[in-house]
C-alpha positions in Angstrom: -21.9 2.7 -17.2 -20.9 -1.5 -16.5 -18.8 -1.7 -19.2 -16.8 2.0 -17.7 -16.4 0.3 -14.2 -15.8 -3.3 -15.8 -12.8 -1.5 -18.0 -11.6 0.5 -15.0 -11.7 -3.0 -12.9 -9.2 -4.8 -15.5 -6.7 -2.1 -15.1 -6.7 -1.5 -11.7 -6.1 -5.2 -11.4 -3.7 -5.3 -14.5 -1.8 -2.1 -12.5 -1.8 -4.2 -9.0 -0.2 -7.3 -10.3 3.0 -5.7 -11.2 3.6 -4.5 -7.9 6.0 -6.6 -5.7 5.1 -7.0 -2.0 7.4 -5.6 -0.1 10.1 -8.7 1.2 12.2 -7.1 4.0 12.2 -7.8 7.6 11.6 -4.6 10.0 14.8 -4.0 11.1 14.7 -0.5 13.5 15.8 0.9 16.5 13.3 -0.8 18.5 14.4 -4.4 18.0 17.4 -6.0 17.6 18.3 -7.3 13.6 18.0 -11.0 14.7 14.2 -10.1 16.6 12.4 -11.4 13.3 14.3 -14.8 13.9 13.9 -15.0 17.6 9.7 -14.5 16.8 9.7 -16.9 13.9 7.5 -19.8 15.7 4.5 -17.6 16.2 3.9 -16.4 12.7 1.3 -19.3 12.4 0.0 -18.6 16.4 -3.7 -19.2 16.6 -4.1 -15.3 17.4 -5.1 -13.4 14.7 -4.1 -10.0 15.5 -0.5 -11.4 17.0 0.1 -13.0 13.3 -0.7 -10.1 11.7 2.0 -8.5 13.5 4.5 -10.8 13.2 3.3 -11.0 9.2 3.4 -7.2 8.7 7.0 -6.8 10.9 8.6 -10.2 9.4 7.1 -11.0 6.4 10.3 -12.5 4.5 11.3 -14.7 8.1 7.4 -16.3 8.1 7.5 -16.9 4.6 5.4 -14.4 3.2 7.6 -13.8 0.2 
């Protein structure tokens, strides 16, 4: 039953390494197209959730990619 979950963990991780993150700034009606740019000092702010935000929204601008 190891070696069935050991197998299944190789793939799974095999499968997940060819996926590319996805590298494209939110661009929607809400903001502006230049908002990733104007928010690019507080991708490394000290609060967590904020970062998190900015990483999700703006991941090519704080240098995710």
């Amino acid at each position: 039953m190891r070696i069935i979950f050991f197998v299944l963990g190789i793939l799974v991780a095999i499968a997940s390494a060819g996926q590319k993150p996805i590298c494209t700034d939110y661009a929607g009606k809400d903001v502006g197209p230049n908002w990733c740019e104007s928010v690019k000092a507080y991708c490394n702010t000290k609060d967590e959730d904020q970062r998190r935000l900015l990483i999700g929204f703006c991941p090519k601008t704080c240098g995710i990619c």
